[in-house]
N, C-alpha and C positions, 0 to 999 in steps of 0.2 A: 699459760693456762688455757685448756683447751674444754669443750664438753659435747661428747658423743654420747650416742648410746652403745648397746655390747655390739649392735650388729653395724657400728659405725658410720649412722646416719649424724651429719653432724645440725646439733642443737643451732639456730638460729643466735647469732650476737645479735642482731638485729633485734629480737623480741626479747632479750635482756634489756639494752639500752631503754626500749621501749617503756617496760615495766616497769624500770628504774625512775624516766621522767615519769611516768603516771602517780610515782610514789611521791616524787619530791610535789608536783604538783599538786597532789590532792591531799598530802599528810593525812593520812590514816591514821584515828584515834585507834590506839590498841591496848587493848585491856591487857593487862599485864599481872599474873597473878606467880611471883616465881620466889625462891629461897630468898633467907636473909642476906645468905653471903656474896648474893649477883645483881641485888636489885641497883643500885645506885648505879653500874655498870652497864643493866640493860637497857634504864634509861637513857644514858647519854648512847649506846649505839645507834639506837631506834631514833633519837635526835641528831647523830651526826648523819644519819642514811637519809633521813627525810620525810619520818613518820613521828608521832603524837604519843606518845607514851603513858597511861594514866596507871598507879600503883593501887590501885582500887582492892583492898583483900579484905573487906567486913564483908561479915556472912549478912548482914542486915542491908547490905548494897551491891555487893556482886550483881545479883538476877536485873535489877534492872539497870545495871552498866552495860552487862553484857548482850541485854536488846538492843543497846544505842552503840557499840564499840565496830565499828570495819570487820576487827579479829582481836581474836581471844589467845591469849597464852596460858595452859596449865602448867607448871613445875613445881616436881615434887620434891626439889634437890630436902628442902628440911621441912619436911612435911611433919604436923602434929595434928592432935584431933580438932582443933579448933581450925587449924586450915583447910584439914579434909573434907571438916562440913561447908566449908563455902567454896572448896572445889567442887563439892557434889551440886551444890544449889548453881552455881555458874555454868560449868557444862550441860547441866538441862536449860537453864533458861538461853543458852547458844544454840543449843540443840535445837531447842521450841523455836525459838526466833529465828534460826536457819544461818544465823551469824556463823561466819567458818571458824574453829576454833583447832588449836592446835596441843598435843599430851607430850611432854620431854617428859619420860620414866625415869629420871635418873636414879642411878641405882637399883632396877627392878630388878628382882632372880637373886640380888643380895640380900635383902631383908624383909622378913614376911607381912609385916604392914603396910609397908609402904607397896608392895606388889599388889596386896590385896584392894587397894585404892587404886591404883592404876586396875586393876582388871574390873572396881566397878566403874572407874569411870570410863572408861571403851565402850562401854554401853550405851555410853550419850553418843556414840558413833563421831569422832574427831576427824577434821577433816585431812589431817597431818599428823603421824608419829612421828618424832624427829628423835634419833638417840643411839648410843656407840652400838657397835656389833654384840657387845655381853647384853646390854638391855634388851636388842629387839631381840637376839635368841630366846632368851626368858621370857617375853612375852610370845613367843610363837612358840613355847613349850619345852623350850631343848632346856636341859640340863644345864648346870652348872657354867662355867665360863668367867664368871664376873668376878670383879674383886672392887668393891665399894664402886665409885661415879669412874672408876677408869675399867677398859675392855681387855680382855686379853684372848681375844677374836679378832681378825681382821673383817673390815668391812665385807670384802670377797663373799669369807667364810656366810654371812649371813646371808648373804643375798636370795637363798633358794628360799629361805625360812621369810627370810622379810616378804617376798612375793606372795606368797600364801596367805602371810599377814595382813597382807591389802588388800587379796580377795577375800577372805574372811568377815573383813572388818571395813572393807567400804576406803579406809582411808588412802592416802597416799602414805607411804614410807620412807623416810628418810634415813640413811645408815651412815653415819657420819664415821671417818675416818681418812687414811694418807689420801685417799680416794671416797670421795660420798657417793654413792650410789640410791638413787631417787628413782620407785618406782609406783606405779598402780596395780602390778600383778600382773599385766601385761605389758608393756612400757619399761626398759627401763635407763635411764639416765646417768652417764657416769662422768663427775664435775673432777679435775684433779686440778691442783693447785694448791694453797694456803701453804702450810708450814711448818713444822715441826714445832715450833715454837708456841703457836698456837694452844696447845696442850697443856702451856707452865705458866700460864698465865689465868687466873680464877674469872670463870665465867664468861670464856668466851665460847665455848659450847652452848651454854645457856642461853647467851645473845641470839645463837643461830635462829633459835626455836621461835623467839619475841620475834626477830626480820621474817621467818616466814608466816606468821600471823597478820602482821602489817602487807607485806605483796600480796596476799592472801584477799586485803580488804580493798586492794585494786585491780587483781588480775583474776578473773570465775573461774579458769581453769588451774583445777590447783597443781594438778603435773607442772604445769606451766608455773605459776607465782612459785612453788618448791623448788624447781629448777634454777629460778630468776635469783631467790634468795640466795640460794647455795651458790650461784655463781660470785655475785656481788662481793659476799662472805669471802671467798678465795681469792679472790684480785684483791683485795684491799688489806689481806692476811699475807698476801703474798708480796706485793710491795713496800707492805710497813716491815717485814721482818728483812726487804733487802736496806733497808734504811736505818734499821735500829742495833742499842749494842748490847741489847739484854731485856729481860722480862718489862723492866721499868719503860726504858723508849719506845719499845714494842707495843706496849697498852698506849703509850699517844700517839706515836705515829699514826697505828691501826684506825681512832676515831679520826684522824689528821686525814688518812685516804678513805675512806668511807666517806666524810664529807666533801673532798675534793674529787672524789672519781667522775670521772668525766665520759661520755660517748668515744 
């Protein structure tokens, strides 16, 4: 597992490790607001990494969790209206508060309401997109590409559109795939690693999004905590699947190195 950027300045290990301990150190409370299908999942990754996990999804509680939470996770995996309104109320009260908060589209550019939620909520200005190459195309305007929560674009392919996307929108990008590509429109960051495997297993894309809301709530540079996440993500993706003998072992191993990875 290696991480440069295109022009092969190599990303520091050093300020990974770092990030890492600051994480375990300080367990960052992070608001977690994501599908039904990932949530019990994302909690335990965010607890085997070394951050604080809270399921907070009332629209009557969101705003003020999300003044008191490190970082915010939005996902829209099963989004309805009653979610949308206390996504909309969370990303402003992140926003207001200046808490960093993070948008996973999944499935944007596939179906019209849930896109039209993701494009109001970009408005609260997120401090992270994290999502495959179909979603950030559709959100940086391209056409077509997607087929439900999975891409059929490679990472690569987005990366002009995703840069745009960052200058556009302030955020940092994340382009998840065989290669994540993490950048701010000027910057950009390319993590390889994890695993194929990775993909057949529910919700560990998901996860991604929750770990970079939490480094998020210990490291200000968010190139930097994007980076740190995605790295972490790949080493512990990557070692659980050389140790596992299918979807099942794969999901324990994976918390298994996640909380055992080491300096």
């Amino acid at each position: 597992m290696s991480t440069t950027t295109l022009n092969e300045r190599i990303w520091p290990a050093a300020e990974i490790v770092e990030d890492l301990s600051e994480l375990r150190k300080k367990a960052p409370l992070t608001h977690v607001i994501t599908n039904i299908v990932v949530t019990n999942w994302t909690a335990n990754v965010l607890l085997a990494a070394g951050a604080s996990p809270a399921m907070v999804i009332a629209e009557e509680e969101v705003a003020e969790f999300a003044t008191i939470a490190a970082g915010v996770l939005i996902n829209v995996g099963t989004v309805t209206n009653t979610d949308a309104r206390a996504m909309r109320v969370a990303a402003a009260a992140a926003h207001k508060a200046g808490t960093p908060w993070v948008i996973d589209p999944v499935a944007a550019g596939a179906l019209r309401f849930r896109t039209e939620i993701v494009m109001e909520l970009l408005s609260q200005k997120p401090t992270a997109i994290r999502g495959n190459a179909s979603e950030i195309l559709a959100l940086a305007g391209a056409v077509g590409g997607g087929k439900g929560v999975d891409s059929t674009a490679r990472s690569l392919d987005a990366l002009p559109l995703a840069k745009e996307l960052a200058e556009r929108t302030g955020a940092i990008v994340a382009v998840s795939g065989e290669i994540d590509y993490i950048t701010n429109g000027k910057e950009t960051i390319a993590v390889s690693g994890g695993h194929p495997i990775m993909t057949k297993v529910t919700g560990v894309g998901c996860s991604l999004g929750a770990l970079i809301a939490s480094f998020l709530g210990v490291q200000k540079d968010p190139l930097r905590a994007t980076v740190s996440a995605s790295a972490v993500f790949a080493i512990a993706g990557s070692k659980a699947a050389a140790e596992s003998k299918g979807t099942g072992s794969f999901a324990v191993a994976f918390l298994d190195q996640l909380s055992n990875l080491s300096a």
